[in-house]
PDB file of N, H, CA, C and O in Angstrom:
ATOM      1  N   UNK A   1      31.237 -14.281  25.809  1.00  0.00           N
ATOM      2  CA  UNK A   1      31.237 -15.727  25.910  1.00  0.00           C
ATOM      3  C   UNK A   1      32.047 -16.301  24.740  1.00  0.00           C
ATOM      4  O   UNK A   1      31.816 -15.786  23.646  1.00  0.00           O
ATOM      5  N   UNK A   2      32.930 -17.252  24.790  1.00  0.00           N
ATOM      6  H   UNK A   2      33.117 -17.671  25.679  1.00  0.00           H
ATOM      7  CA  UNK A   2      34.081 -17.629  24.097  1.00  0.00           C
ATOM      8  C   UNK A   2      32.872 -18.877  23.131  1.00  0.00           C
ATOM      9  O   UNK A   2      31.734 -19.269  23.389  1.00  0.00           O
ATOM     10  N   UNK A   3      33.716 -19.131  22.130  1.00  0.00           N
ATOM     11  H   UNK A   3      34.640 -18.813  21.921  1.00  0.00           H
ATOM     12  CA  UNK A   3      33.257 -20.054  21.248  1.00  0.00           C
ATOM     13  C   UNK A   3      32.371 -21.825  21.928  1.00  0.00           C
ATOM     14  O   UNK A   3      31.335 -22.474  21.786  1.00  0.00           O
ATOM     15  N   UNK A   4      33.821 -21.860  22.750  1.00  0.00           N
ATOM     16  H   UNK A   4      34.663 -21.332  22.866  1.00  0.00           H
ATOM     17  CA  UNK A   4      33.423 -22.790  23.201  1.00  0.00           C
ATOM     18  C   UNK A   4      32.393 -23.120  24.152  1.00  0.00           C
ATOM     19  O   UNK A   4      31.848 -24.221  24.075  1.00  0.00           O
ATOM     20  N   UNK A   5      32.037 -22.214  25.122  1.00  0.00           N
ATOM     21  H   UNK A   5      32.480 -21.320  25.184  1.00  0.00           H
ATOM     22  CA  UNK A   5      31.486 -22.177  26.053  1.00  0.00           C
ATOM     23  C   UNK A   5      29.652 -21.936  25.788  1.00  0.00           C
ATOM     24  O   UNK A   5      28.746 -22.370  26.501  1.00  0.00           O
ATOM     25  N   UNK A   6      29.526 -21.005  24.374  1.00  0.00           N
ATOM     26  H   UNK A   6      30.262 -20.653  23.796  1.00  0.00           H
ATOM     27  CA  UNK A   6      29.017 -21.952  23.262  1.00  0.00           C
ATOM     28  C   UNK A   6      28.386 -23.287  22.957  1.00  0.00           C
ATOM     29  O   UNK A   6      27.314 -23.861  23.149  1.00  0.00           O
ATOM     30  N   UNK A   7      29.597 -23.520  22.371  1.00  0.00           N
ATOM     31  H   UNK A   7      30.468 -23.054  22.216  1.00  0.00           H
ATOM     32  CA  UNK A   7      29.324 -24.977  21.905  1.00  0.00           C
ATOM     33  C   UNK A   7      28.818 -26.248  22.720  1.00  0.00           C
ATOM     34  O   UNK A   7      28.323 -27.312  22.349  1.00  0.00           O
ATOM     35  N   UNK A   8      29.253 -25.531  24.456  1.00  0.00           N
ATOM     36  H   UNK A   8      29.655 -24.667  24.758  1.00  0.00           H
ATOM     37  CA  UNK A   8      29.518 -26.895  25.707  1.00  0.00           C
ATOM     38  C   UNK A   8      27.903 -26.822  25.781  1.00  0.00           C
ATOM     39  O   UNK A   8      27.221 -27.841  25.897  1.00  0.00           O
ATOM     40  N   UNK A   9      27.358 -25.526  25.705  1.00  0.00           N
ATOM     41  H   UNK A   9      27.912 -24.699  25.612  1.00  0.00           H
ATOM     42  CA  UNK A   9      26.124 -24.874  26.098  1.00  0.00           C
ATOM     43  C   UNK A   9      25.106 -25.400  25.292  1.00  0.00           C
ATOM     44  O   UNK A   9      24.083 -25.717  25.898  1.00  0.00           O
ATOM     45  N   UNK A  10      25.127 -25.593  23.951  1.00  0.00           N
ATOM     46  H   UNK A  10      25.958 -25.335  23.459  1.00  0.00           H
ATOM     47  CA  UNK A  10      24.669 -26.293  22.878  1.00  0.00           C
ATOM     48  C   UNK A  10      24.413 -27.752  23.051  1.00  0.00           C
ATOM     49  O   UNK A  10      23.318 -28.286  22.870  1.00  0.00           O
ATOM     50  N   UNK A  11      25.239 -28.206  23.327  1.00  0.00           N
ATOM     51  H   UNK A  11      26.128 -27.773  23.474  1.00  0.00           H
ATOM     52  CA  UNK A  11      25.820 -29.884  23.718  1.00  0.00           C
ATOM     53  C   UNK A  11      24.835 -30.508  24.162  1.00  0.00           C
ATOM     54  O   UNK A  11      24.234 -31.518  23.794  1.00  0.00           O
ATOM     55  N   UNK A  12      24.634 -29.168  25.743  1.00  0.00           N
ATOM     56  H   UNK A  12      25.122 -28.347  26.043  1.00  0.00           H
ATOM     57  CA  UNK A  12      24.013 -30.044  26.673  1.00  0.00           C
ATOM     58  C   UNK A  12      22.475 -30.659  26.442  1.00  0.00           C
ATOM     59  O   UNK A  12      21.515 -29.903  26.289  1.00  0.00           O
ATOM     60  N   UNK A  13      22.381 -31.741  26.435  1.00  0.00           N
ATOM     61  H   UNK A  13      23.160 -32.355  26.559  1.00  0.00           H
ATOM     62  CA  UNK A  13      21.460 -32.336  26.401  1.00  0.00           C
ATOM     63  C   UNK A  13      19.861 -31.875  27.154  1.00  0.00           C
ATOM     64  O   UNK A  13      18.692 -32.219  26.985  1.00  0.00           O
ATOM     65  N   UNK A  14      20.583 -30.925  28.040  1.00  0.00           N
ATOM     66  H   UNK A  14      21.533 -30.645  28.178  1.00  0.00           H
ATOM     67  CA  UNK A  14      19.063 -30.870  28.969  1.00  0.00           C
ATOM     68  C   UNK A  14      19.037 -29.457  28.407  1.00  0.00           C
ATOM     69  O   UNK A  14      18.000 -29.005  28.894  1.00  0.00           O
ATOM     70  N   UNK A  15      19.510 -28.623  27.757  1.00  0.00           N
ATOM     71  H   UNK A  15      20.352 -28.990  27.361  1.00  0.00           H
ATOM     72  CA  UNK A  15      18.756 -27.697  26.750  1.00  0.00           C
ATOM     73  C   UNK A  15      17.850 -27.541  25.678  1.00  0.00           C
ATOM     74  O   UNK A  15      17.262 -26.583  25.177  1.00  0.00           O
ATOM     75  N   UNK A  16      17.916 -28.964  25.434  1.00  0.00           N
ATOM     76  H   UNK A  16      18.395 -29.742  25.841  1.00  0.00           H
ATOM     77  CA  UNK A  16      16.877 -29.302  23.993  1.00  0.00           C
ATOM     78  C   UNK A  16      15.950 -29.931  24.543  1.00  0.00           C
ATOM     79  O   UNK A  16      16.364 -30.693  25.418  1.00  0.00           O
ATOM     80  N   UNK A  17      14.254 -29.932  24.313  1.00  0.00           N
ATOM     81  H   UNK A  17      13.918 -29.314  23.603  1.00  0.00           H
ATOM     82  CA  UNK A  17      13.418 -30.612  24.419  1.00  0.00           C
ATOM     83  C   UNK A  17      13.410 -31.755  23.379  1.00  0.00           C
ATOM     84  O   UNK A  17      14.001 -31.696  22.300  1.00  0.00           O
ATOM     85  N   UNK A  18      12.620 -32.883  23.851  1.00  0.00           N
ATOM     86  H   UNK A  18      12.140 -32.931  24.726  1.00  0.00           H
ATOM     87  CA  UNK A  18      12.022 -34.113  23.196  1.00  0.00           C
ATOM     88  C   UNK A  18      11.642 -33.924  21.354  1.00  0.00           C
ATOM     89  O   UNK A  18      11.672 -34.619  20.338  1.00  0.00           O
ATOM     90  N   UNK A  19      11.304 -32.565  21.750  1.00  0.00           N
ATOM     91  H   UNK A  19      11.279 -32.001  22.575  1.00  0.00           H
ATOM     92  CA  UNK A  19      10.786 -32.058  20.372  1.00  0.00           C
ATOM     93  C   UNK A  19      11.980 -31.204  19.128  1.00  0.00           C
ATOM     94  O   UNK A  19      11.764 -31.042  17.926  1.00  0.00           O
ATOM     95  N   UNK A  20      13.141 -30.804  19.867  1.00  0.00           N
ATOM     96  H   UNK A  20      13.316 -30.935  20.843  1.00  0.00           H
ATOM     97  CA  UNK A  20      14.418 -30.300  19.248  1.00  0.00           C
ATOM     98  C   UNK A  20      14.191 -28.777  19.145  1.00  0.00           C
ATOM     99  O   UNK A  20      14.835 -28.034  18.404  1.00  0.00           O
ATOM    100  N   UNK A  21      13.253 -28.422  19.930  1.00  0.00           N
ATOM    101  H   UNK A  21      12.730 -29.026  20.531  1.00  0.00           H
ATOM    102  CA  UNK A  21      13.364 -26.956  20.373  1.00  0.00           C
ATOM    103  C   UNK A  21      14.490 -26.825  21.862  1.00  0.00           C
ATOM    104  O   UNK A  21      14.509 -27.536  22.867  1.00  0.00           O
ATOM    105  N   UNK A  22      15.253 -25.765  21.538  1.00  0.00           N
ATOM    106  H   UNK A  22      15.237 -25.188  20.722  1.00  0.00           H
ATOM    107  CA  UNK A  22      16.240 -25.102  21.856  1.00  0.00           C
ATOM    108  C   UNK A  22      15.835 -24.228  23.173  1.00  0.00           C
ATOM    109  O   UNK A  22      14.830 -23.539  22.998  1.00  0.00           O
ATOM    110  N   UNK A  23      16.417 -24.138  24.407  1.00  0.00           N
ATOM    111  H   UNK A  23      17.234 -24.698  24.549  1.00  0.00           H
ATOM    112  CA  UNK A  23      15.903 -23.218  25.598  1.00  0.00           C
ATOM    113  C   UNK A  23      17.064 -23.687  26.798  1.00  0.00           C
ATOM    114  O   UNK A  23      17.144 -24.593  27.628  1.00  0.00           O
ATOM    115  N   UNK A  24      17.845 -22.601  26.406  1.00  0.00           N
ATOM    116  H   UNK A  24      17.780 -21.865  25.731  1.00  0.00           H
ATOM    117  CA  UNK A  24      19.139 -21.716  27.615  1.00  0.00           C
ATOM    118  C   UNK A  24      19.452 -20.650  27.290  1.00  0.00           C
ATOM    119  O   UNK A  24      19.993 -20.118  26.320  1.00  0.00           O
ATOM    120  N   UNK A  25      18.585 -20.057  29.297  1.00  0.00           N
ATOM    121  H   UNK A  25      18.146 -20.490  30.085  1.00  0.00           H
ATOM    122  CA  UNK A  25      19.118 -19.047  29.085  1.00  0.00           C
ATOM    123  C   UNK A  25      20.410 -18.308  29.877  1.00  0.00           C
ATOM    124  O   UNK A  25      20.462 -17.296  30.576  1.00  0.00           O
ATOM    125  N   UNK A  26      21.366 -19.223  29.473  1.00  0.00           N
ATOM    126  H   UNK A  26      21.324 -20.045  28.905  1.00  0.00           H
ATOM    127  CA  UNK A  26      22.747 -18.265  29.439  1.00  0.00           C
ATOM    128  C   UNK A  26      23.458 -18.363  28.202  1.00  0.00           C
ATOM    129  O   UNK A  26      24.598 -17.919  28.071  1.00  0.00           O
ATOM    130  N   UNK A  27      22.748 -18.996  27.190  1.00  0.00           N
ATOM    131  H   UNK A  27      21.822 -19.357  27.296  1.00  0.00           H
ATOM    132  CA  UNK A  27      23.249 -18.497  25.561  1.00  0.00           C
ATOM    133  C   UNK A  27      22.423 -17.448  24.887  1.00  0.00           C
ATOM    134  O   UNK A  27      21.270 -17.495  24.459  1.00  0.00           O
ATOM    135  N   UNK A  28      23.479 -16.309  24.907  1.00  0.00           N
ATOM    136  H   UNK A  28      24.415 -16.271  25.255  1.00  0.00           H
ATOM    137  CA  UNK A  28      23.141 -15.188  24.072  1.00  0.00           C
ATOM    138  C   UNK A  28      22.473 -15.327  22.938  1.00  0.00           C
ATOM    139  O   UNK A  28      21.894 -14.308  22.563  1.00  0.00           O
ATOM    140  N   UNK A  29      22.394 -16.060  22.421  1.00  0.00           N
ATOM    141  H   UNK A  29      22.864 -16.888  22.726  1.00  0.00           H
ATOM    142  CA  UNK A  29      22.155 -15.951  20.570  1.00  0.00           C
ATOM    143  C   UNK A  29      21.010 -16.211  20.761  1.00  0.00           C
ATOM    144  O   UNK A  29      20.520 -16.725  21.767  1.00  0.00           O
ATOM    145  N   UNK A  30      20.445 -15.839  19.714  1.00  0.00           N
ATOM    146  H   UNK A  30      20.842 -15.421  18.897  1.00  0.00           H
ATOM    147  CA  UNK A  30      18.872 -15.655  19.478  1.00  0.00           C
ATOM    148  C   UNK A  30      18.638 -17.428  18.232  1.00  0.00           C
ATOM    149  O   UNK A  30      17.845 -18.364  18.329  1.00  0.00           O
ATOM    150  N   UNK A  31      19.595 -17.178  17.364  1.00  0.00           N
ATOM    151  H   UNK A  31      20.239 -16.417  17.284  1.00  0.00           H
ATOM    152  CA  UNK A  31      19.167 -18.490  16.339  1.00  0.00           C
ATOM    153  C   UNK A  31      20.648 -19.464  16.662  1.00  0.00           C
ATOM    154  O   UNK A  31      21.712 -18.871  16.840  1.00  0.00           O
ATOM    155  N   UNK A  32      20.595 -20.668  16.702  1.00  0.00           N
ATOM    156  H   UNK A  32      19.731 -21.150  16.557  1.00  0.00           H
ATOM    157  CA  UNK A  32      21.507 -21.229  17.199  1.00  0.00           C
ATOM    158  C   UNK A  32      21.151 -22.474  16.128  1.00  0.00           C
ATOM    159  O   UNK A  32      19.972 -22.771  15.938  1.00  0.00           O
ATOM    160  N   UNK A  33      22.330 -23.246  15.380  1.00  0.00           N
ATOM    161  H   UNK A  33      23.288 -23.005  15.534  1.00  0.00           H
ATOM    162  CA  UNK A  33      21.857 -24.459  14.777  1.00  0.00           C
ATOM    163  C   UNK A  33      20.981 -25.418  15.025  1.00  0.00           C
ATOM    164  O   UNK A  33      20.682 -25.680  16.190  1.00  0.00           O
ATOM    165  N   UNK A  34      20.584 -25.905  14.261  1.00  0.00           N
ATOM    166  H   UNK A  34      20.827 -25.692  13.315  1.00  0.00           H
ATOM    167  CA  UNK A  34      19.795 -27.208  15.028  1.00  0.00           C
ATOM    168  C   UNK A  34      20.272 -28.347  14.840  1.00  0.00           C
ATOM    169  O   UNK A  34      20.437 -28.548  13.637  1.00  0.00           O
ATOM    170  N   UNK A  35      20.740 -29.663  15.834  1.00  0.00           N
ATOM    171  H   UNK A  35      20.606 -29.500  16.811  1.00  0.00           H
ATOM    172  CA  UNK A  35      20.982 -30.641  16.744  1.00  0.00           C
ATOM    173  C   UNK A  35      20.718 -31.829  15.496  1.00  0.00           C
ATOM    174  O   UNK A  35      21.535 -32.595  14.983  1.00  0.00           O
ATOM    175  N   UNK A  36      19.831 -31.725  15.336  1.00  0.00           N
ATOM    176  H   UNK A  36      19.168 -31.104  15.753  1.00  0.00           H
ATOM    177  CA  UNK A  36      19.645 -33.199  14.405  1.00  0.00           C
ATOM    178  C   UNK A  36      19.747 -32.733  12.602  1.00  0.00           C
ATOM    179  O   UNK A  36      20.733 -32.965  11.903  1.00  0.00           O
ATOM    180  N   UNK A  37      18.666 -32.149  12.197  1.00  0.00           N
ATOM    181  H   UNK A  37      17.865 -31.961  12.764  1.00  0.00           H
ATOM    182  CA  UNK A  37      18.525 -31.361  10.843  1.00  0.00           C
ATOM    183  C   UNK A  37      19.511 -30.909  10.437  1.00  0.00           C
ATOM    184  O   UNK A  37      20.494 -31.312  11.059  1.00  0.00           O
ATOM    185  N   UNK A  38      19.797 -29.978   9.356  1.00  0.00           N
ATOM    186  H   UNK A  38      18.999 -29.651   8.851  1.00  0.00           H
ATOM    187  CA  UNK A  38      20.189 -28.844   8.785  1.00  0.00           C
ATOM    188  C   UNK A  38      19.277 -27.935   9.111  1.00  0.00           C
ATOM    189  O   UNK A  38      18.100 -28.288   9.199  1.00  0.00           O
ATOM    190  N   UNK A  39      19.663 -26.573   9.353  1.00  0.00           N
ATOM    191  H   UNK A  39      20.618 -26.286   9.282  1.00  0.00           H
ATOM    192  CA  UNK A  39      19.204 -25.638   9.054  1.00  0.00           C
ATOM    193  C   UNK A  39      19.410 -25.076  10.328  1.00  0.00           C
ATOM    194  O   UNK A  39      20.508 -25.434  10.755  1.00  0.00           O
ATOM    195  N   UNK A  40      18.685 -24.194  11.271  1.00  0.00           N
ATOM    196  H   UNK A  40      17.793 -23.903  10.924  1.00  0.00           H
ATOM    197  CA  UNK A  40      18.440 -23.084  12.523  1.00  0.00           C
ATOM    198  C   UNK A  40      17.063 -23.125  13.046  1.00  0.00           C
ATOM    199  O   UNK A  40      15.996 -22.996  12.446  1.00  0.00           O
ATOM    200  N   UNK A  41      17.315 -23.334  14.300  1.00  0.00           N
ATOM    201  H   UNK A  41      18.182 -23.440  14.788  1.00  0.00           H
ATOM    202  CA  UNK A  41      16.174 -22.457  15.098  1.00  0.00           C
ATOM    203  C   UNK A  41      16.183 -21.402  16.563  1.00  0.00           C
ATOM    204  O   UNK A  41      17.158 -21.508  17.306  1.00  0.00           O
ATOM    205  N   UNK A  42      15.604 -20.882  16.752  1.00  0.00           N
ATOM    206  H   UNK A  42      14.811 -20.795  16.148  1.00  0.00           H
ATOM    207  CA  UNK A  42      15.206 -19.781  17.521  1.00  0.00           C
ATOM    208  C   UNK A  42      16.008 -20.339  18.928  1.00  0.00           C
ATOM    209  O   UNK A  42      16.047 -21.569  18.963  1.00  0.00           O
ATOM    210  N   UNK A  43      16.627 -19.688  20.044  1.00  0.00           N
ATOM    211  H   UNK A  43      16.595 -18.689  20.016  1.00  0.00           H
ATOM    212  CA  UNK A  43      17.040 -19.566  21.237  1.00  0.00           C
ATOM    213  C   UNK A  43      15.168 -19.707  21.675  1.00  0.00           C
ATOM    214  O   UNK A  43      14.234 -19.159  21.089  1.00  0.00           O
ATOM    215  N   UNK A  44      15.127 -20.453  22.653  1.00  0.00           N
ATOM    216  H   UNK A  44      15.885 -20.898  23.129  1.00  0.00           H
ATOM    217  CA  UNK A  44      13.297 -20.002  22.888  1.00  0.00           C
ATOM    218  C   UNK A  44      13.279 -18.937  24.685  1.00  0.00           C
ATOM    219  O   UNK A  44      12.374 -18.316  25.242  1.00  0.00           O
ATOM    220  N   UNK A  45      14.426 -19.135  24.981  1.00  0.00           N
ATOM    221  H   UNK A  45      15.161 -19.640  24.529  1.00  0.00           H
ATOM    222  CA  UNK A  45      14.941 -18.625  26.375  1.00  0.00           C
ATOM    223  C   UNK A  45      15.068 -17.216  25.735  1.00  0.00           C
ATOM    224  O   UNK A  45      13.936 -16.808  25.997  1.00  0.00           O
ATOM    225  N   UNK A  46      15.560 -16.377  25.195  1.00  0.00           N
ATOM    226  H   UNK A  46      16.479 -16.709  24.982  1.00  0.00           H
ATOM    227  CA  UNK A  46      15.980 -15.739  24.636  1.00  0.00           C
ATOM    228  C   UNK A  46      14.507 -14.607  24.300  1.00  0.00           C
ATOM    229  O   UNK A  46      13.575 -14.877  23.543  1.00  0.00           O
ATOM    230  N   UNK A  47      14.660 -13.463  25.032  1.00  0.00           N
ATOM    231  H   UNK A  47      15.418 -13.244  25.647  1.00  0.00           H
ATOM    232  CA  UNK A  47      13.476 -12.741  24.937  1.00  0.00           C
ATOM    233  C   UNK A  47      12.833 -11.862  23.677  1.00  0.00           C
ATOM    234  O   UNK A  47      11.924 -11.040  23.564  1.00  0.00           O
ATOM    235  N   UNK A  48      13.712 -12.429  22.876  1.00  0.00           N
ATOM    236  H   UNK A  48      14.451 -13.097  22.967  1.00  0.00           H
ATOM    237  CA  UNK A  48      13.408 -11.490  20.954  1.00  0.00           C
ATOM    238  C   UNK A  48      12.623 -12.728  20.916  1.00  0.00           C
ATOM    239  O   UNK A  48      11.549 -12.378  20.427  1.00  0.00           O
ATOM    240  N   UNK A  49      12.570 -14.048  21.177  1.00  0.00           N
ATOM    241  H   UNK A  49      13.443 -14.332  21.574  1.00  0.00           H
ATOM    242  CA  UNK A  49      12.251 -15.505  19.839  1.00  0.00           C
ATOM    243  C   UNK A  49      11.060 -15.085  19.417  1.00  0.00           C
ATOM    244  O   UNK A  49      10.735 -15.056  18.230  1.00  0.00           O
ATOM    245  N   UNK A  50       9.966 -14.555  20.866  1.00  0.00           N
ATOM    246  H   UNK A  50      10.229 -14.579  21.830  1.00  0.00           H
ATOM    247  CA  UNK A  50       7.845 -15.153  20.527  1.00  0.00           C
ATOM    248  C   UNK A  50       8.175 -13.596  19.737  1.00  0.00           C
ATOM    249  O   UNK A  50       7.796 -13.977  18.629  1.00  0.00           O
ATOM    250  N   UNK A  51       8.600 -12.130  19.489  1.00  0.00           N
ATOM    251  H   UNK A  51       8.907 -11.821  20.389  1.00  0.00           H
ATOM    252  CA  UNK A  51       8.189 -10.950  18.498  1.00  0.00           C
ATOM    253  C   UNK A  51       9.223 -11.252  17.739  1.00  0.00           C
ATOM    254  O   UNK A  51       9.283 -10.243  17.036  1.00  0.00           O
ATOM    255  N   UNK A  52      10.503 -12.284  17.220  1.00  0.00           N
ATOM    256  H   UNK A  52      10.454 -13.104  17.791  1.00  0.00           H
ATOM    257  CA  UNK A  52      10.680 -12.561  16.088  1.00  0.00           C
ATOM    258  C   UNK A  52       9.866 -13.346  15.386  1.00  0.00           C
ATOM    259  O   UNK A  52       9.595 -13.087  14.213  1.00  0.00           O
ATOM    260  N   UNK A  53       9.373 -14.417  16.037  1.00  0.00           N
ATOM    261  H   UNK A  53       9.592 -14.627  16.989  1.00  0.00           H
ATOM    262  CA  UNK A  53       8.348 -15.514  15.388  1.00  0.00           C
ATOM    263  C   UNK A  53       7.328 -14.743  14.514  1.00  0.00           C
ATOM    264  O   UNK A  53       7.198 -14.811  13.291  1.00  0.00           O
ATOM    265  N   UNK A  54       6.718 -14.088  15.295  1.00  0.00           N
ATOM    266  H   UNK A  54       6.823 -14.033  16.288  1.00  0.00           H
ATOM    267  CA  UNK A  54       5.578 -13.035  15.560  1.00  0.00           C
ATOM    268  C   UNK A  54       5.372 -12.501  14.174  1.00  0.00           C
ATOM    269  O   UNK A  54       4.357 -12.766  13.530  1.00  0.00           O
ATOM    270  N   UNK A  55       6.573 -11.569  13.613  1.00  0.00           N
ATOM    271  H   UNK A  55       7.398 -11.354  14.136  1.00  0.00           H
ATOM    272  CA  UNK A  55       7.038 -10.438  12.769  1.00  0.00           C
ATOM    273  C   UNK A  55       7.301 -11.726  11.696  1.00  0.00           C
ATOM    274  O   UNK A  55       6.996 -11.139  10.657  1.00  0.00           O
ATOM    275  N   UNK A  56       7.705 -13.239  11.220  1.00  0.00           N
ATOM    276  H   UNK A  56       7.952 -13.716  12.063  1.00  0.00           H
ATOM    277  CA  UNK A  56       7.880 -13.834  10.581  1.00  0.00           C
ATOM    278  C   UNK A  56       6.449 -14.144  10.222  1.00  0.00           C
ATOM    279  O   UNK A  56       5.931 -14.223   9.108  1.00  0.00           O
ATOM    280  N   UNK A  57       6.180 -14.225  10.846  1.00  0.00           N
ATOM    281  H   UNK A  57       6.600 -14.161  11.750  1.00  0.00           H
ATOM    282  CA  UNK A  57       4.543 -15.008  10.791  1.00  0.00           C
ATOM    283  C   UNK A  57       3.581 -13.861  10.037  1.00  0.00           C
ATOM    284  O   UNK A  57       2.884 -14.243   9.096  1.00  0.00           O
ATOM    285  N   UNK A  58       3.536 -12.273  10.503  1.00  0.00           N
ATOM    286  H   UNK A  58       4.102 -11.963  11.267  1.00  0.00           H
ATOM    287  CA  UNK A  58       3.114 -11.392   9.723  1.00  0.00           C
ATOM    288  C   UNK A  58       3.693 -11.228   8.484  1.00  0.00           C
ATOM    289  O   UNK A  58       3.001 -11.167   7.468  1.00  0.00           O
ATOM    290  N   UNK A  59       4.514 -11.176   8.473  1.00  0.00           N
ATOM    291  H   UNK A  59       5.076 -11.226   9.298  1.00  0.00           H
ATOM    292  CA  UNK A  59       5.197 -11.091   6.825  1.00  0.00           C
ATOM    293  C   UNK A  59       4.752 -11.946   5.800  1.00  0.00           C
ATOM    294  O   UNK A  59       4.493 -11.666   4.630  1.00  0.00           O
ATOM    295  N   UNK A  60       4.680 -13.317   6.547  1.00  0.00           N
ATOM    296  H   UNK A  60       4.890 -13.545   7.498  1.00  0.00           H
ATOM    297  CA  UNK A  60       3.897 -14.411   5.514  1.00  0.00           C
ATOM    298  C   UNK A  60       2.014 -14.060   5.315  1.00  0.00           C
ATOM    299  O   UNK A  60       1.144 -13.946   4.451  1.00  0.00           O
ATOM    300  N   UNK A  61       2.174 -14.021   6.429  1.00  0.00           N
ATOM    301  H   UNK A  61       2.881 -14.113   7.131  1.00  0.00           H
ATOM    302  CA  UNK A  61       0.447 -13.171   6.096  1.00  0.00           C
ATOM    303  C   UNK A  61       0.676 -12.714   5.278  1.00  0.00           C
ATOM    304  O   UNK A  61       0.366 -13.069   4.140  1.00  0.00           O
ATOM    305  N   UNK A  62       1.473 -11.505   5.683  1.00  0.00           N
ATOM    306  H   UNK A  62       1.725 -11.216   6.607  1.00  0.00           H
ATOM    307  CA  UNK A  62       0.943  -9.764   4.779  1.00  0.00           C
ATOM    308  C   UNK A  62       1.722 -10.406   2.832  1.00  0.00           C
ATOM    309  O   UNK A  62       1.740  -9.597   1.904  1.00  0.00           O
ATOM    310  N   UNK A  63       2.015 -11.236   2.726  1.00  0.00           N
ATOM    311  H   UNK A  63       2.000 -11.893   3.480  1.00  0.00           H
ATOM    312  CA  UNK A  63       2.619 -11.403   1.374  1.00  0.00           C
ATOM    313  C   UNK A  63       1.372 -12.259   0.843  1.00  0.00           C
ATOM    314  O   UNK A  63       0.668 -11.928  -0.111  1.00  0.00           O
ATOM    315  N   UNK A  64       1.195 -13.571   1.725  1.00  0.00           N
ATOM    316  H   UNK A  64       1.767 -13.840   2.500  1.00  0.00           H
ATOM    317  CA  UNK A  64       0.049 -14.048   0.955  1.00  0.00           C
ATOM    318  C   UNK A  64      -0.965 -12.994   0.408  1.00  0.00           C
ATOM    319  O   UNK A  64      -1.231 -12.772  -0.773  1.00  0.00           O
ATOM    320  N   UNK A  65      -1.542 -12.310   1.680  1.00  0.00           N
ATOM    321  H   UNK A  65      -1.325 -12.491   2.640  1.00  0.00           H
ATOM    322  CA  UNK A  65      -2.784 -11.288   0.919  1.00  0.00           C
ATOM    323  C   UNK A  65      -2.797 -10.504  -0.369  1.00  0.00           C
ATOM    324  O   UNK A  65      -3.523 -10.326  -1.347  1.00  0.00           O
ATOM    325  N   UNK A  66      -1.244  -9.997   0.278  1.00  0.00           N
ATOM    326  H   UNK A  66      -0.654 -10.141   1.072  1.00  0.00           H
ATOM    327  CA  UNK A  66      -1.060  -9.343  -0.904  1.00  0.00           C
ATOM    328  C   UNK A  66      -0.900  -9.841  -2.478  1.00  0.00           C
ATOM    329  O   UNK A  66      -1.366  -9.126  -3.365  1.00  0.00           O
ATOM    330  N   UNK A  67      -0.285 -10.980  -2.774  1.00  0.00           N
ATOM    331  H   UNK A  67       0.094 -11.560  -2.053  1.00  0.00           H
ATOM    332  CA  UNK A  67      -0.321 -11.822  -3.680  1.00  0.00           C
ATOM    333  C   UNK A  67      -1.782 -12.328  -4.230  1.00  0.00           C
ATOM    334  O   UNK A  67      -1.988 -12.498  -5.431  1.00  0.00           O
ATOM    335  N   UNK A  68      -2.807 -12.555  -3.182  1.00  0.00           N
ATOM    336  H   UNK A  68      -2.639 -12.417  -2.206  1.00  0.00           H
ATOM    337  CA  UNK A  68      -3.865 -12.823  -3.288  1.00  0.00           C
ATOM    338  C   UNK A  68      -4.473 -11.572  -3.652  1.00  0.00           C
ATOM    339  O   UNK A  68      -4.877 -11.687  -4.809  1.00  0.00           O
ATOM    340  N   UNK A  69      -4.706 -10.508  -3.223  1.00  0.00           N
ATOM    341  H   UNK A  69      -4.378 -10.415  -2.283  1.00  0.00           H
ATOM    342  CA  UNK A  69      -5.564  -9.050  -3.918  1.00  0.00           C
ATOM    343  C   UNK A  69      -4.793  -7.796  -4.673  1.00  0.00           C
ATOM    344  O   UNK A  69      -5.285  -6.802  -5.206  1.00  0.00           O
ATOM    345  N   UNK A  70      -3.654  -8.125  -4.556  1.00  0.00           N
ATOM    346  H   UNK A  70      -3.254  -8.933  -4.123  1.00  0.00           H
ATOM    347  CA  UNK A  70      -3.244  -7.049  -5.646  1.00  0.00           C
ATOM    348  C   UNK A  70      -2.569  -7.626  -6.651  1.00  0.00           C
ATOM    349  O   UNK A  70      -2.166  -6.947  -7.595  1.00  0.00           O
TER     350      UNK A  70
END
């Protein structure tokens, strides 16, 4: 998929919810900019997003605890 086709894909308005979560699925990418903000969020179409979330979300666990008991 070319840059642009991309970008047209991005554009479209009826890919983003009310809320500025991200969901098409004929864009490959898993993290795609975000629309209003700075920064990235997750493809939600995109079948890695809920065990990337997932694996982000454990990591912050497993650091708090750890910070907290050792």
């Amino acid at each position: 998929m070319t840059r642009d086709e991309l970008r047209k894909l991005w554009e479209t308005p009826s890919n983003w919810s009310s809320l500025g979560r991200y969901h098409c699925e004929a864009d490959p990418r898993l993290i795609v900019p975000k629309r209003i903000r700075f920064g990235w969020t997750l493809n939600w179409a995109n079948p890695l997003a809920w065990p990337v979330l997932v694996v982000v979300i454990a990591a912050v666990i497993g650091f708090v605890f750890f910070r907290r008991f050792f």
